[in-house]
C-alpha positions as CSV (number, residue, x, y, z in Angstrom):
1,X,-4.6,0.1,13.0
2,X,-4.5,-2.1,10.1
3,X,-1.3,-4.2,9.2
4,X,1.0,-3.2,6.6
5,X,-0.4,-6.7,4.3
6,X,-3.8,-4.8,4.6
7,X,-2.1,-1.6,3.3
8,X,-0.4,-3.6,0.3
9,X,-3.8,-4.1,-1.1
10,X,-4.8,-0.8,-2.2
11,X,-3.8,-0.7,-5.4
12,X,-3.1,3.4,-5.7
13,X,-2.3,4.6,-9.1
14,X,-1.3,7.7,-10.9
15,X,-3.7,8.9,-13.8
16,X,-4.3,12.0,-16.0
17,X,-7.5,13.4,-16.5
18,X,-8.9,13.8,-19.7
19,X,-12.1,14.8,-19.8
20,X,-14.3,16.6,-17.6
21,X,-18.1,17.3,-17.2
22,X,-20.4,18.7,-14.9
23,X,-22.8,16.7,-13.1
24,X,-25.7,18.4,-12.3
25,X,-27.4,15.3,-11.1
26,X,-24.7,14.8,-8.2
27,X,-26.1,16.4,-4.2
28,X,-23.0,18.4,-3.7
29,X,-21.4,19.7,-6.9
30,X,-18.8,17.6,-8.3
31,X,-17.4,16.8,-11.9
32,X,-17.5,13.4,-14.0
33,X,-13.9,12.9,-14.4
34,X,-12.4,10.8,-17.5
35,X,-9.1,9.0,-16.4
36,X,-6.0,7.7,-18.4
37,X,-4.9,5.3,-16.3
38,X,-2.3,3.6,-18.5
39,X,-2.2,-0.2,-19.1
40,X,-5.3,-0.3,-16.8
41,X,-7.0,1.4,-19.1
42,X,-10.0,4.7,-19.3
43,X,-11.9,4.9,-16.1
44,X,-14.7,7.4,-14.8
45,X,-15.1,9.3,-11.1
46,X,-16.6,11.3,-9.9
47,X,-15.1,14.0,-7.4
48,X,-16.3,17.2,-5.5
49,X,-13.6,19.4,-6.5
50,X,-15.9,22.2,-8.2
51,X,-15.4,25.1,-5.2
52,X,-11.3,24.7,-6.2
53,X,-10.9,23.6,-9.5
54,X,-12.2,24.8,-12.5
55,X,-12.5,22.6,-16.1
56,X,-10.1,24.2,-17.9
57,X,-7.4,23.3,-15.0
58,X,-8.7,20.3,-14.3
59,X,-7.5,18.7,-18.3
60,X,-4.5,16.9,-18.2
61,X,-3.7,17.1,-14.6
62,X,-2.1,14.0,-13.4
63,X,-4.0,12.8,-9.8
64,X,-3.6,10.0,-7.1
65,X,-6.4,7.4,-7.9
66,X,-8.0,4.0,-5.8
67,X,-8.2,1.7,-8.6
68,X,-9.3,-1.6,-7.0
69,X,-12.7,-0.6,-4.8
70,X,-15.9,-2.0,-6.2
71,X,-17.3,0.2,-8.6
72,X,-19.8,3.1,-7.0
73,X,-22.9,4.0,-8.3
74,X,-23.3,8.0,-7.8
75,X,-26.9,8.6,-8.9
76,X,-27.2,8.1,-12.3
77,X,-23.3,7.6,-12.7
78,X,-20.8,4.6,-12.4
79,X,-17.9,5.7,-10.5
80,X,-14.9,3.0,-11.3
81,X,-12.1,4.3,-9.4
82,X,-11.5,6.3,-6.3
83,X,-10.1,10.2,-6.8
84,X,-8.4,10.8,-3.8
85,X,-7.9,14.3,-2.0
86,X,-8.0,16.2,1.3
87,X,-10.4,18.7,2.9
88,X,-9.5,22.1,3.4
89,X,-11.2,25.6,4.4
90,X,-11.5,26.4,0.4
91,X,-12.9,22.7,-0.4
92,X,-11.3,19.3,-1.7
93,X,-7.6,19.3,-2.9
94,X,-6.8,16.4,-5.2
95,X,-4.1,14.5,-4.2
96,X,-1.3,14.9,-7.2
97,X,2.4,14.1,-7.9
98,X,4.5,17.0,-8.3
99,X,6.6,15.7,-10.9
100,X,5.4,13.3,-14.5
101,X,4.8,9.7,-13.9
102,X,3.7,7.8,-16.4
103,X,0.0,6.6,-16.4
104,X,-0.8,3.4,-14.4
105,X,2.2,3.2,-12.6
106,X,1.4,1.7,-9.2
107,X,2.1,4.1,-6.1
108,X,5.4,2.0,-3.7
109,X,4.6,1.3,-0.7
């Protein structure tokens, strides 16, 4: 169990992507995700999301994001900010707010 001051410091935000490639490079499929993230600014991941989601829905969808991990190198890639989801039969489903928030705004807690 971790204490509820250890939980304070994830900083979890709310971001819309706005871009999306493939990345043919990556071991398991995934995408190169392009992320407004408001007054923090554009920020890259990476996410295996390809079995679920295609591009097309993918553009402009507003996701849950980890914004203050060390960045991870994924291959050839930088990934700046953790995409966060959950496993399922079909594959990973991003984690998402079901209504508009505006980007960067900091998850309560």
């Amino acid at each position: 169990m971790i204490s509820y001051e250890d939980f304070q410091k994830i900083d979890i935000r709310v971001g819309t992507i706005i871009e999306i490639e493939d990345f043919p490079e990556a071991k398991k499929p995934s995408y190169k995700l392009t992320i407004d993230l408001g007054e923090l600014g554009i920020k890259k991941s990476s996410a295996q999301i390809t079995t679920i989601y295609s591009k097309e829905e993918l553009k402009n969808k507003q996701i849950i994001c980890v914004v203050n991990l060390r960045d991870k190198q994924i291959g050839p890639f930088i990934s700046e900010v953790l995409t966060t989801g959950f496993d399922s039969k079909e594959g990973v489903v991003l984690a998402t707010v079901d209504k508009k928030v505006e980007n960067g705004k900091r998850a309560l807690s």
